[in-house]
Residue frames as a rotation matrix with the C-alpha (Angstrom) as fourth column:
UNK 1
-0.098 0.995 0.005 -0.26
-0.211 -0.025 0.977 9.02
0.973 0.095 0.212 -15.99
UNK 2
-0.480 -0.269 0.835 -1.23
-0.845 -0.115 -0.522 9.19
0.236 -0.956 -0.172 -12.43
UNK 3
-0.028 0.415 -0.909 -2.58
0.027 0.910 0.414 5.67
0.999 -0.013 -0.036 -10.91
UNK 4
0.307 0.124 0.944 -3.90
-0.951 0.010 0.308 4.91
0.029 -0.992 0.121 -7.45
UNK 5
-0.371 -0.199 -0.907 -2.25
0.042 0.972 -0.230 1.95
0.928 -0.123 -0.352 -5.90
UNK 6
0.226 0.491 0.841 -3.83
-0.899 -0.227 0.374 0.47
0.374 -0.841 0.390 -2.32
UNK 7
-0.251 -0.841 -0.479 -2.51
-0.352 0.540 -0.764 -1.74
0.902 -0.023 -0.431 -0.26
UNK 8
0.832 0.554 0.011 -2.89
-0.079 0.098 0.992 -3.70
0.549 -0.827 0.125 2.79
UNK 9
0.032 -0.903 -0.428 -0.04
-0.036 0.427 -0.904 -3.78
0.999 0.044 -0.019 5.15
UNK 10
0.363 0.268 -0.892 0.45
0.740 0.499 0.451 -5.24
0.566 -0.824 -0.017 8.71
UNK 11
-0.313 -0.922 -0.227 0.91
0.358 0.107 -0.928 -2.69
0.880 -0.371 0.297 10.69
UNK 12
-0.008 0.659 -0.752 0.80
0.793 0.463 0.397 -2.28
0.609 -0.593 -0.526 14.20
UNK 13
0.374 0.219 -0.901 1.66
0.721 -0.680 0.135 0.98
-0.583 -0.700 -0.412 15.77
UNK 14
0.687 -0.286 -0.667 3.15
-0.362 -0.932 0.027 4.70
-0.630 0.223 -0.744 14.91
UNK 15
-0.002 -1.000 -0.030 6.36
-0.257 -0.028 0.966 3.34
-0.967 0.010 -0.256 14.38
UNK 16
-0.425 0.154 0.892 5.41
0.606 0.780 0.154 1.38
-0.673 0.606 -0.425 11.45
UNK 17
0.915 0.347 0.203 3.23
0.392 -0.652 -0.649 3.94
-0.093 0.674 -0.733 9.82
UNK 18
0.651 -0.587 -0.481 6.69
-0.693 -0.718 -0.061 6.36
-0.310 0.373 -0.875 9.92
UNK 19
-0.421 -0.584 0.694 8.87
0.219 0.677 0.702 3.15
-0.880 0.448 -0.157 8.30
UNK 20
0.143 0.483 0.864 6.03
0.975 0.079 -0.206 3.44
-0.168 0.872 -0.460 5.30
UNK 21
0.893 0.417 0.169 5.59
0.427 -0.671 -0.606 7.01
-0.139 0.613 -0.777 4.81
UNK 22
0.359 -0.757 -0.546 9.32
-0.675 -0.615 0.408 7.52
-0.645 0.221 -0.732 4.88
UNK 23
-0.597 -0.789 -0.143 9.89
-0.125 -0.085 0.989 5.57
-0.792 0.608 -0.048 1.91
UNK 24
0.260 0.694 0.672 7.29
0.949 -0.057 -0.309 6.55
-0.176 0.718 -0.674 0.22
UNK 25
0.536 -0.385 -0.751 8.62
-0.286 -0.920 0.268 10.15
-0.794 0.071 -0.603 0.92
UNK 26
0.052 -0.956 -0.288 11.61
-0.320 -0.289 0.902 9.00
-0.946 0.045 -0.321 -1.10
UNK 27
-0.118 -0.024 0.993 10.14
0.649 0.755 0.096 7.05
-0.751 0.656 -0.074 -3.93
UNK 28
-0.990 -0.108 -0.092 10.05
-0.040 -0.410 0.911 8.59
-0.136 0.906 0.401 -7.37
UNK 29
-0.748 0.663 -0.030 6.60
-0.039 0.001 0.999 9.57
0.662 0.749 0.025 -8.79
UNK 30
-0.652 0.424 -0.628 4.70
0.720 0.089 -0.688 9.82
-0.236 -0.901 -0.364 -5.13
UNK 31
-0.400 0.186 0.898 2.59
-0.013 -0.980 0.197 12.71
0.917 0.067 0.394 -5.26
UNK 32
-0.396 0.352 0.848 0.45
-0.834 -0.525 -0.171 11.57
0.385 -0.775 0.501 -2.11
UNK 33
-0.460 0.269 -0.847 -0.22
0.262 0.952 0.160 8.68
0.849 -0.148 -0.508 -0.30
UNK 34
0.141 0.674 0.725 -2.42
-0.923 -0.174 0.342 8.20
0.357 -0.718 0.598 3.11
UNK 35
-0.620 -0.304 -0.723 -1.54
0.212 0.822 -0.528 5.33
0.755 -0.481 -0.445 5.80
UNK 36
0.061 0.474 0.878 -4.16
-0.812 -0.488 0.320 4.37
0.580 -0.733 0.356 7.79
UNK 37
-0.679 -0.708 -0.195 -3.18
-0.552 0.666 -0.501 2.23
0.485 -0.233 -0.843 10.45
UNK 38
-0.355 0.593 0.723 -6.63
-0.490 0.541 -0.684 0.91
-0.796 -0.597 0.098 12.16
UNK 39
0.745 0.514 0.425 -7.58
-0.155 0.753 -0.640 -0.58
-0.649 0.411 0.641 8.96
UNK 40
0.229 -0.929 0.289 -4.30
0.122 0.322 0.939 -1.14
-0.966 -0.180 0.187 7.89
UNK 41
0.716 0.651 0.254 -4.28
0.561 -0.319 -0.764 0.62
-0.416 0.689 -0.593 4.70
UNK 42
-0.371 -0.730 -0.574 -2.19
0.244 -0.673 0.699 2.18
-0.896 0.119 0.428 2.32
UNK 43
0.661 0.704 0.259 -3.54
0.592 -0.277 -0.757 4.61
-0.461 0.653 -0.600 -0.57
UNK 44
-0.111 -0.982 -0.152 -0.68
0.596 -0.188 0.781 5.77
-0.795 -0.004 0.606 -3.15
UNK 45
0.771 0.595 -0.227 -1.51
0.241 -0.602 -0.761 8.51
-0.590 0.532 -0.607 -5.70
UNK 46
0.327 -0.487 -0.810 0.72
-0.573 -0.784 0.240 9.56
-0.751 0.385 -0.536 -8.72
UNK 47
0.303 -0.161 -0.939 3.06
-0.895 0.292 -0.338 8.42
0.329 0.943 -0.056 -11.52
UNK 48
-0.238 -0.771 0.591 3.56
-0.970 0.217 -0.107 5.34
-0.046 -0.599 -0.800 -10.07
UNK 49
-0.339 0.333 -0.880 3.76
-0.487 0.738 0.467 1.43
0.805 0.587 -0.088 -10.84
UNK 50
0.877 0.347 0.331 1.38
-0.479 0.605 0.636 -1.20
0.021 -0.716 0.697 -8.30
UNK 51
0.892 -0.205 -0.402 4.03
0.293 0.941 0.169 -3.35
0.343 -0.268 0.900 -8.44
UNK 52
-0.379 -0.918 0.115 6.78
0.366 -0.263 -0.892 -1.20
0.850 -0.296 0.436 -7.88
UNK 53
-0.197 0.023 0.980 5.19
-0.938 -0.295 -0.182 0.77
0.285 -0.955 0.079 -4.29
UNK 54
0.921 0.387 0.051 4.21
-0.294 0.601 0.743 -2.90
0.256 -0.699 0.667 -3.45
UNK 55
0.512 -0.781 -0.356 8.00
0.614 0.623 -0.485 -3.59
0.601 0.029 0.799 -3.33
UNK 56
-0.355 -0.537 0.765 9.40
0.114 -0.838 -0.534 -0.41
0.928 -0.102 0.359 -2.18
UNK 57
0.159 0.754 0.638 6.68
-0.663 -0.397 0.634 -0.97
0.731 -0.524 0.437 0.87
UNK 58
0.925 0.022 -0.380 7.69
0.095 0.953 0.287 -4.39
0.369 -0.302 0.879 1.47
UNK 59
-0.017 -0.994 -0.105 11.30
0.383 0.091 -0.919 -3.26
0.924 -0.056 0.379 2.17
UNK 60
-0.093 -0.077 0.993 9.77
-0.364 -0.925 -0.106 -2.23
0.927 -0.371 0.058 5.50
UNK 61
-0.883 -0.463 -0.078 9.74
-0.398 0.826 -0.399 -5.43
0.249 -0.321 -0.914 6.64
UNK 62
-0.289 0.935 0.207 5.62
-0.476 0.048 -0.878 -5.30
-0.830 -0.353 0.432 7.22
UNK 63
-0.293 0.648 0.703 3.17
0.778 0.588 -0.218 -8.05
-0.555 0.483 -0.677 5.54
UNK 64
-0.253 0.499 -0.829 2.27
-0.500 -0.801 -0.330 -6.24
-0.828 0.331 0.452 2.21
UNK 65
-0.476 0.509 0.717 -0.35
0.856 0.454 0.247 -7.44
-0.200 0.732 -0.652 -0.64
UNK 66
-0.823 0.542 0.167 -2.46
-0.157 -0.501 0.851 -5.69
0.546 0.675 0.497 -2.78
UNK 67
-0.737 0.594 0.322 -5.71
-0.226 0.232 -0.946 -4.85
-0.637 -0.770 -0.037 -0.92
UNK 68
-0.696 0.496 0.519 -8.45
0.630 0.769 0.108 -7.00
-0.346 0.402 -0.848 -2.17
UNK 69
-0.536 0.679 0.502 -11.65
-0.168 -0.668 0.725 -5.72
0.827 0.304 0.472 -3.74
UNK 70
-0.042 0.916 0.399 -14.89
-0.998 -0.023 -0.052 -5.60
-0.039 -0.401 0.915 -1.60
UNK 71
-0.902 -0.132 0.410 -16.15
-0.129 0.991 0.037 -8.99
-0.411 -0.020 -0.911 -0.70
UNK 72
0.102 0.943 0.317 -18.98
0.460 0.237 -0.855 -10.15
-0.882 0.233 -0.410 -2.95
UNK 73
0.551 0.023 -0.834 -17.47
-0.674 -0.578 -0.461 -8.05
-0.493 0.816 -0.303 -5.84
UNK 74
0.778 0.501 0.378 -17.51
-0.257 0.804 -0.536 -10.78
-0.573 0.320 0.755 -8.72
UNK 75
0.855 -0.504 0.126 -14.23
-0.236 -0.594 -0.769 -9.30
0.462 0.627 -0.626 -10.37
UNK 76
0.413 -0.614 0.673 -12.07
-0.907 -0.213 0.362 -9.62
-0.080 -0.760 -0.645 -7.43
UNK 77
-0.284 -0.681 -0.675 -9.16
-0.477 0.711 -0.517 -12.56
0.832 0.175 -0.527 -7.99
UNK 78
0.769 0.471 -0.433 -9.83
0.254 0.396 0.882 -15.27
0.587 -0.788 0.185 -4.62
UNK 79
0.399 -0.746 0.534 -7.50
-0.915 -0.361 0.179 -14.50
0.059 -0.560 -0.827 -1.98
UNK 80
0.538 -0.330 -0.776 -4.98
0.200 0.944 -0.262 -17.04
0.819 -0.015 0.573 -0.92
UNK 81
0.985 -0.166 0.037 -3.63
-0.025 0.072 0.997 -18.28
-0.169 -0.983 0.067 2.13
């Protein structure tokens, strides 16, 4: 079943974005992801588990978390420091 995972991850220039989208190239079950780096963003599309691309991302050595909901959306876990 495809699943969107999003993500927030620190990064700061090009380089970074090509660290993320080459292993995401390489993961199993990708179909398409999108890395935007001014709002530091990752958007992962396909057969694929949240907790596994949040690991497989993290091996890039960049700050990654699950991006929050919207602020003010009542649903949304609190963030922690």
């Amino acid at each position: 079943m495809a699943e969107t995972v999003v993500l927030k991850v620190g990064m700061s220039c090009e380089g970074c974005v090509g660290a993320v989208k080459r292993v995401l190239n390489k993961m199993e079950g990708v179909e398409s992801f999108d890395v935007d780096l001014k709002e530091q963003k990752v958007t992962v599309n396909g057969n694929v588990k949240p907790d596994a691309v949040l690991q497989t991302v993290s091996k890039t050595g960049k700050k990654t978390s699950f991006w929050e909901a919207e602020p003010g959306n009542k649903e949304a876990a609190p963030a922690t420091a």
